[in-house]
C-alpha positions as CSV (number, residue, x, y, z in Angstrom):
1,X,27.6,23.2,-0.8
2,X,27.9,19.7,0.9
3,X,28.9,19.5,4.5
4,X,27.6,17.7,7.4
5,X,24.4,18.5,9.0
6,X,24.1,18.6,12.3
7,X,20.9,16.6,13.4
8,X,19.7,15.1,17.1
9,X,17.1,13.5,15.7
10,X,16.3,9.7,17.1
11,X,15.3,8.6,13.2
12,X,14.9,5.6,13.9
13,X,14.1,4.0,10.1
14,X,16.6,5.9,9.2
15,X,19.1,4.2,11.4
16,X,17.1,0.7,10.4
17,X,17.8,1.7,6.5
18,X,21.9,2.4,7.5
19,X,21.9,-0.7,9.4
20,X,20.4,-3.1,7.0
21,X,21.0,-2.2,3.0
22,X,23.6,-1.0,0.9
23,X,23.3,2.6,1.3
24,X,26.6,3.9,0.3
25,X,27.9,4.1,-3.3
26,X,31.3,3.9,-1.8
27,X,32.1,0.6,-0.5
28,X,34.9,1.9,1.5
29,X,32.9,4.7,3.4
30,X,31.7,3.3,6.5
31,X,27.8,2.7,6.8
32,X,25.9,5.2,9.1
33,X,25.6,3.5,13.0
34,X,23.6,5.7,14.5
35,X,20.5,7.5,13.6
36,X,22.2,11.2,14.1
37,X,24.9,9.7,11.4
38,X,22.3,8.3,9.0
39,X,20.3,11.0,8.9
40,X,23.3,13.7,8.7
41,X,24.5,10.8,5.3
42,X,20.5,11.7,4.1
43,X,21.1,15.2,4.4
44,X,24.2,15.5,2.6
45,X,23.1,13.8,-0.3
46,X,20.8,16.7,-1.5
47,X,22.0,19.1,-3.8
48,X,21.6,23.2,-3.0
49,X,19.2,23.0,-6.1
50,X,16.8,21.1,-4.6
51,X,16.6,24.7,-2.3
52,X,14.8,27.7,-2.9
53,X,16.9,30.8,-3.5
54,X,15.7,34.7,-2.8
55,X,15.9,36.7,-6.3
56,X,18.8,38.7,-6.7
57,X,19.5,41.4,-3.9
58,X,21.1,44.7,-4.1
59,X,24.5,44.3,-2.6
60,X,25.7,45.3,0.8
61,X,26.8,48.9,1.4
62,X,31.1,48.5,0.9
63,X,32.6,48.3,4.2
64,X,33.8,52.0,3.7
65,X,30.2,53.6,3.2
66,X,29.0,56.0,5.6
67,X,25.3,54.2,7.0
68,X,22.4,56.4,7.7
69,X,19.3,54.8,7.4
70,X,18.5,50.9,8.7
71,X,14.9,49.7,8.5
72,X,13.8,46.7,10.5
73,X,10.7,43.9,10.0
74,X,9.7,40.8,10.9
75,X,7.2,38.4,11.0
76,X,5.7,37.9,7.5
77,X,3.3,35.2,6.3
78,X,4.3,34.4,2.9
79,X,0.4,33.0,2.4
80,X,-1.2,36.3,3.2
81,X,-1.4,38.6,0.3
82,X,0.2,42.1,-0.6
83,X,2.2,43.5,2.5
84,X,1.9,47.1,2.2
85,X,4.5,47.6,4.8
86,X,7.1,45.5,2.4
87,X,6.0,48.0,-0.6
88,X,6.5,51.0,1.3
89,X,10.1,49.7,2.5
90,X,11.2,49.1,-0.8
91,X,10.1,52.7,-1.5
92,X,12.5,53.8,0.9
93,X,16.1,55.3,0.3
94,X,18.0,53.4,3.1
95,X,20.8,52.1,3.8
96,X,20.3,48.6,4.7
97,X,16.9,46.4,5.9
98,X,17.4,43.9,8.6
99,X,14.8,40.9,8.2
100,X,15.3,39.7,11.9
101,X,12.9,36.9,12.0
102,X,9.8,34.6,10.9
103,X,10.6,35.8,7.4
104,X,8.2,33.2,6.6
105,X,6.1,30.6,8.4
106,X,7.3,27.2,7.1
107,X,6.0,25.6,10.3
108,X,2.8,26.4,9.3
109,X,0.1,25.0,6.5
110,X,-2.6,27.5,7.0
111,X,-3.3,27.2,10.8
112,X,-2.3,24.1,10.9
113,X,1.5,23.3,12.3
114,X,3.7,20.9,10.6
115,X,5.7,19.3,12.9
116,X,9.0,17.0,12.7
117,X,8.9,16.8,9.5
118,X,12.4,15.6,8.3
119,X,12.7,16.7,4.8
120,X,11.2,20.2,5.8
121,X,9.1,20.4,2.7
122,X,6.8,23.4,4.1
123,X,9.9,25.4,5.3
124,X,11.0,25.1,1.5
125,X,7.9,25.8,0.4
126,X,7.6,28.9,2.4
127,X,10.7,30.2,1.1
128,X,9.7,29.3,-2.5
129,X,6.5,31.2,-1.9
130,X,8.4,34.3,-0.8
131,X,11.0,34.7,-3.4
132,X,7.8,34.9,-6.0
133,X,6.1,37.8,-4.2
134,X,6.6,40.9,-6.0
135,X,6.9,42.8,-2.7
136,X,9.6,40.9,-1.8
137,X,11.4,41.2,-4.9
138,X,11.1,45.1,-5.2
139,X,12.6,45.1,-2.2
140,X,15.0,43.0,-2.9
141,X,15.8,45.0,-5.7
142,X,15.9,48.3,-3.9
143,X,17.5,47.5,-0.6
144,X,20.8,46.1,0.8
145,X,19.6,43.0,3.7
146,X,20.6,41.2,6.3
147,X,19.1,38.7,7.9
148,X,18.4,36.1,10.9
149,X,16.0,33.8,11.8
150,X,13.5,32.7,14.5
151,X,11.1,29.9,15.2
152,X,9.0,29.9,11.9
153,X,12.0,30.0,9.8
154,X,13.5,27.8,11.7
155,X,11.4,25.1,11.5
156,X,9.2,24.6,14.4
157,X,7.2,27.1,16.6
158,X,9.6,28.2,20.0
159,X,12.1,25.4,19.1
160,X,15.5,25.9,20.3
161,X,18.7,23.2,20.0
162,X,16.0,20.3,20.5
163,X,14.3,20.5,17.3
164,X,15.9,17.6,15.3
165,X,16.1,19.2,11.9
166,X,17.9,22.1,12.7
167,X,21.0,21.0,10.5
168,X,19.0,20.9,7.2
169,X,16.8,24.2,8.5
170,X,19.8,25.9,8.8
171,X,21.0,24.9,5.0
172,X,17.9,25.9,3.7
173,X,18.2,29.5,5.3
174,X,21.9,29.6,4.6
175,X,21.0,28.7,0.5
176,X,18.2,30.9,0.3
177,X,19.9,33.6,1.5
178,X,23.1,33.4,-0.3
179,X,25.0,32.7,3.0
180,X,26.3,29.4,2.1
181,X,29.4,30.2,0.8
182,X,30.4,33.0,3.2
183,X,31.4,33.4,7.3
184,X,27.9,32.0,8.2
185,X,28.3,29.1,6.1
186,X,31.5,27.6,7.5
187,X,30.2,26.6,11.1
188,X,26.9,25.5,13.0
189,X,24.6,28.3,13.4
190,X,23.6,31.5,11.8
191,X,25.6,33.9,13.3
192,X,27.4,36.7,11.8
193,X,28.4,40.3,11.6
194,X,29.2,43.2,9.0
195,X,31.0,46.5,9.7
196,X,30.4,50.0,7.5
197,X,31.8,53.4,7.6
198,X,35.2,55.1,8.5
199,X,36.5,55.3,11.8
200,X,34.4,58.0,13.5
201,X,31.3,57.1,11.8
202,X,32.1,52.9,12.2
203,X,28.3,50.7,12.1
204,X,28.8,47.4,13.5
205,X,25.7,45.2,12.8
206,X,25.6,42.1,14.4
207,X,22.8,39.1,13.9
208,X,22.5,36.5,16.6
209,X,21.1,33.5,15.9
210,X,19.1,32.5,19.5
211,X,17.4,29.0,17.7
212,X,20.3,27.2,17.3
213,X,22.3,26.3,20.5
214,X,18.8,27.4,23.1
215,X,18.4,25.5,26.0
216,X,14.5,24.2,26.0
217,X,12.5,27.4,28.2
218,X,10.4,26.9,31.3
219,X,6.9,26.1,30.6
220,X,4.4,28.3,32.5
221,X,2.3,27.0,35.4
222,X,-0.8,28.9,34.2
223,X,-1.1,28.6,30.4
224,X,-2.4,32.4,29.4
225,X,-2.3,34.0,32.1
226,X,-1.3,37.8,31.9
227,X,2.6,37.9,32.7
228,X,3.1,34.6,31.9
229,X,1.1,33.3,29.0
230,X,3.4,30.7,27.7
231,X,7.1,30.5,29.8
232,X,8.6,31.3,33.1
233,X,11.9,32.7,33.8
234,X,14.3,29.8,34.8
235,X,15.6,30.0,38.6
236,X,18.8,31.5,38.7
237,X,21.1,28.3,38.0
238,X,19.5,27.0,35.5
239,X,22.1,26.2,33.0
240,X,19.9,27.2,30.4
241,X,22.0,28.8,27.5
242,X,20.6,31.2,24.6
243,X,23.8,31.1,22.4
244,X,25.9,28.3,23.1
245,X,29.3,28.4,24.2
246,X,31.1,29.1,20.5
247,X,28.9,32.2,19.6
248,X,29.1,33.5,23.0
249,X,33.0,33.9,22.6
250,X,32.4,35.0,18.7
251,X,30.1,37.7,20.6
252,X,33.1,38.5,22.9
253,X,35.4,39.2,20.1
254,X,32.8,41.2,18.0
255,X,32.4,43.7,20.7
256,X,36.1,44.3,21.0
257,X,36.1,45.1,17.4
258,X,36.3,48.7,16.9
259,X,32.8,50.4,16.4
260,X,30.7,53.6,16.9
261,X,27.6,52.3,16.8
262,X,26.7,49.0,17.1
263,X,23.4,47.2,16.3
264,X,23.0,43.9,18.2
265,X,20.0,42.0,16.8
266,X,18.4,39.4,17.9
267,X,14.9,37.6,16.8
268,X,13.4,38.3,20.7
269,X,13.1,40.9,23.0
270,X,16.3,41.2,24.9
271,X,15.4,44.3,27.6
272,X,11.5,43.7,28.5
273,X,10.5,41.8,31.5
274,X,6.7,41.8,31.9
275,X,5.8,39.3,29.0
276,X,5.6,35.6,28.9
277,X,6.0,34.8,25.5
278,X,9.5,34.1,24.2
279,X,12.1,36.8,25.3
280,X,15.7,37.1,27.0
281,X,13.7,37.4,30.0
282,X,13.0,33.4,30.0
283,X,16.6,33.0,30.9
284,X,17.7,35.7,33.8
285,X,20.8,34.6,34.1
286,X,21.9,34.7,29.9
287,X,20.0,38.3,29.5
288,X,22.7,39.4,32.8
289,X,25.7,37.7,31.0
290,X,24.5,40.0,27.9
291,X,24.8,42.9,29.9
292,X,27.8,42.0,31.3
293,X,29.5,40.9,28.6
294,X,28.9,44.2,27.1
295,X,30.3,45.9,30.5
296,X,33.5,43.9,30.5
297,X,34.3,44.2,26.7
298,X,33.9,48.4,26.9
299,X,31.4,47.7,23.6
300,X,29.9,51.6,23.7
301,X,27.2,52.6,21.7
302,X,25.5,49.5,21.6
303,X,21.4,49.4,20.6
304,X,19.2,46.7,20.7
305,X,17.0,45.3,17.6
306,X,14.4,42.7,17.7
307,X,11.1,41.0,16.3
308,X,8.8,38.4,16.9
309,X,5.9,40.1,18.7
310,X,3.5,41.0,16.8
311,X,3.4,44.4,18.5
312,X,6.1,47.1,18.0
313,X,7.6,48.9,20.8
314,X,10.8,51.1,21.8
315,X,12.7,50.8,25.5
316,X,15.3,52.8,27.6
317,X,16.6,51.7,30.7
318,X,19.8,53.5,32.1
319,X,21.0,50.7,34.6
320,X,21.7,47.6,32.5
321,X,24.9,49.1,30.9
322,X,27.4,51.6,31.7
323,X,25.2,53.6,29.7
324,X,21.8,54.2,28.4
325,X,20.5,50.7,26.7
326,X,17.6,51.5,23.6
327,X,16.0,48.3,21.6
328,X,13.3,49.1,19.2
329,X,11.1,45.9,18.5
330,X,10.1,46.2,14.9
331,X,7.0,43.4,14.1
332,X,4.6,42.7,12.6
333,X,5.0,42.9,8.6
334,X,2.1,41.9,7.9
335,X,0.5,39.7,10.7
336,X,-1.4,41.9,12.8
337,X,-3.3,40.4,15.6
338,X,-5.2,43.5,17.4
339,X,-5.3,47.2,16.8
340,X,-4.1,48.7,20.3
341,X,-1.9,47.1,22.7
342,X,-2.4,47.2,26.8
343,X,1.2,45.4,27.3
344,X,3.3,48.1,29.5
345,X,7.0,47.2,30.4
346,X,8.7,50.0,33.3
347,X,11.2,50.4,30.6
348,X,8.5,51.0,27.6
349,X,8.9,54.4,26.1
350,X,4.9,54.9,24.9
351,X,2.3,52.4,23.9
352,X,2.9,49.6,21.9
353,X,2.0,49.8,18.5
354,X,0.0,47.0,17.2
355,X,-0.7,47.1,13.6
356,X,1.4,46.1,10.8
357,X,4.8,48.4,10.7
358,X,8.5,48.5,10.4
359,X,11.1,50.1,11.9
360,X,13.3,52.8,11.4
361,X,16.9,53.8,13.4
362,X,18.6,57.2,11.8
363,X,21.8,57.6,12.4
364,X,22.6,61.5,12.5
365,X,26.2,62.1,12.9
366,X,26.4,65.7,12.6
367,X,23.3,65.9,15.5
368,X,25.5,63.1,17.3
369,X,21.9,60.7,18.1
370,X,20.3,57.6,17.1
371,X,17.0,58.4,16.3
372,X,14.6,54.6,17.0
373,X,11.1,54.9,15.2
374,X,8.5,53.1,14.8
375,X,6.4,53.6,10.9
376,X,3.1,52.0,10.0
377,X,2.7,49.9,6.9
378,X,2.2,53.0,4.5
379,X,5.5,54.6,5.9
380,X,4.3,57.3,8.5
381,X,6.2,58.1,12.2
382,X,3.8,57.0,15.0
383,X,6.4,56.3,17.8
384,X,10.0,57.4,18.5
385,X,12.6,57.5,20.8
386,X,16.2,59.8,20.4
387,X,19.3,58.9,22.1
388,X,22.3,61.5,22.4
389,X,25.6,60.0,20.8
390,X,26.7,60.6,24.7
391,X,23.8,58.9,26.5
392,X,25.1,55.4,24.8
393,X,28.7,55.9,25.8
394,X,30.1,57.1,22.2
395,X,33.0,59.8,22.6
């Protein structure tokens, strides 16, 4: 796949190089003027080779197949050693595994963050790394995935549209992934959205990308402090955008699609409001237009999936939507950073479970509920949450 990149990057040797040598093999193609444009020229001349690919997957579920069973992880650190929460997910007869972000940490060299670098040679790295674990690959093997990405596959830690490399970030994930060449591949971003099961029993999964197109987040006035350890939520106004205007209206038109149940994923919290660290939460305004988007489109049976915590939890609140709202928050793989967690949100159904685990959402259409749990790394229920087909609005 060659196409352009999109960069924002001020490179300026680059630009110097476009500017004053022979660059093009084509006499007739016009030299690069502008950093952005040399850099995007740089870019596309690197073959998908020279990118690592993820060994050979299972295939999707076909569109007609009745889904059951959807695990959920994120956050793993390709450096660290055997993830038992990986082995037990490929031990597991489900339907489909949703890696929703930081599916490797290829901003990171040890402890030590690599930043603005433009040929991304840890991010590659990284993904090289994974696709050689035998964890990965059994589950791989054993289990239909989709993915999405977040700040440490992306590139850079919290970045949103300002990091510069996004463009070649983006290829990289799009290649490794086998992406390239479908929906996903054929415009900016990582967007995109499958559908399973007959009318009646209909899955929608949709993956967000909220890297991408992000407006830069409000930093915090008092760095660690409980509540707001990193950001602030913008004042209402802002302009800040999560999504950007083109997936916002792809969102718009997903939700009208027809759909029992419908899985809207995205890499950070959408629903909690206590926190500092990166959530929906940092931008008041684009977590309401969620909600409302969801109102005005009549998208019922919607549930929320995320990552990136560290921590996983489950949330209900019953006055966002026309009807009962769930996420269950599914992290960490295999980077745990404490054993108990003290972090209480109004919506929080039961503590927060800190050490490594996945998550779980069952599907039982003859019981009519979506049953969210939470699973330590060797497999075992230690939190759940049940929501009646009725309670999120499906007839």
């Amino acid at each position: 796949m060659i196409r352009t990149v999109l960069a924002t990057a001020s490179v300026l040797t680059l630009a110097a190089c476009a500017a004053n040598g022979p660059t093009l093999s084509n006499p007739f193609t016009p030299k690069p003027e502008t950093a952005q444009e040399a850099l995007a020229y740089y870019y596309n001349t690197i073959p998908d080779s020279a990118f690592p690919k993820a060994p050979s997957g299972k295939p999707l579920p076909a569109s007609s197949a009745v889904i059951s069973e959807i695990l959920v992880g994120s956050c793993l650190d390709e450096e660290r050693g055997p993830s038992a929460a990986l082995q037990s997910i490929a031990g597991e007869n489900a339907d489909l595994f949703l890696m929703v972000g930081d599916n490797v940490y290829g901003d990171l060299d040890g402890r030590s963050y690599i930043n603005n670098e433009a040929d991304l040679d840890e991010l590659r790295e990284s993904f090289a790394d994974l696709a050689a674990r035998d964890d990965f690959k059994a589950v791989r093997e054993n289990v239909p995935m989709m993915v999405s990405w977040d700040d440490h596959d992306y590139g850079a830690n919290d970045a949103g549209k300002e990091f510069p490399f996004r463009g070649l970030a983006e290829r990289i994930h799009e290649v490794f992934w086998g992406l390239e060449d479908q929906d996903v591949g054929q415009w900016p971003g990582t967007y995109y959205a499958r559908s399973f099961g007959p009318e009646g029993q209909r899955v929608q999964v949709i993956m967000l990308d909220t890297r991408f197109f992000r407006s830069a987040l409000t930093p915090t006035d008092e760095h660690g402090a409980k509540g707001k350890e990193r950001y602030l939520p913008a004042p209402a106004g802002s302009m800040q955008d999560m999504l950007g205007a083109t997936q916002w209206t792809w969102l718009e038109n997903q939700l009208q699609k027809p759909a029992d149940i419908r899985l809207v994923v995205s890499s950070i919290q959408i629903m909690p409001t206590v926190h500092g660290w990166e959530a929906w939460s940092t931008m008041p305004d684009e977590r309401q237009r969620l909600f409302d988007l969801i109102k005005s489109t009549d998208a019922t049976g919607v549930v929320f999936v995320s990552g990136d915590r560290h921590t996983a939890f489950l949330y209900e609140e019953g006055d966002v939507l026309p009807y009962t709202a769930g996420e269950l928050t599914a992290s960490s793989l295999n980077v745990s950073f404490r054993d108990e967690s003290d972090e209480v949100d109004e919506r929080q159904v039961g503590a927060g479970f800190a050490p490594e685990n996945y998550g779980a959402i069952n599907i039982d259409w003859a019981q009519r509920k979506v049953v969210m749990s939470i699973k330590d790394n060797q497999g075992a229920v230690v939190r759940q949450n049940s929501l009646d087909f009725d309670e999120i609005g499906v007839e």
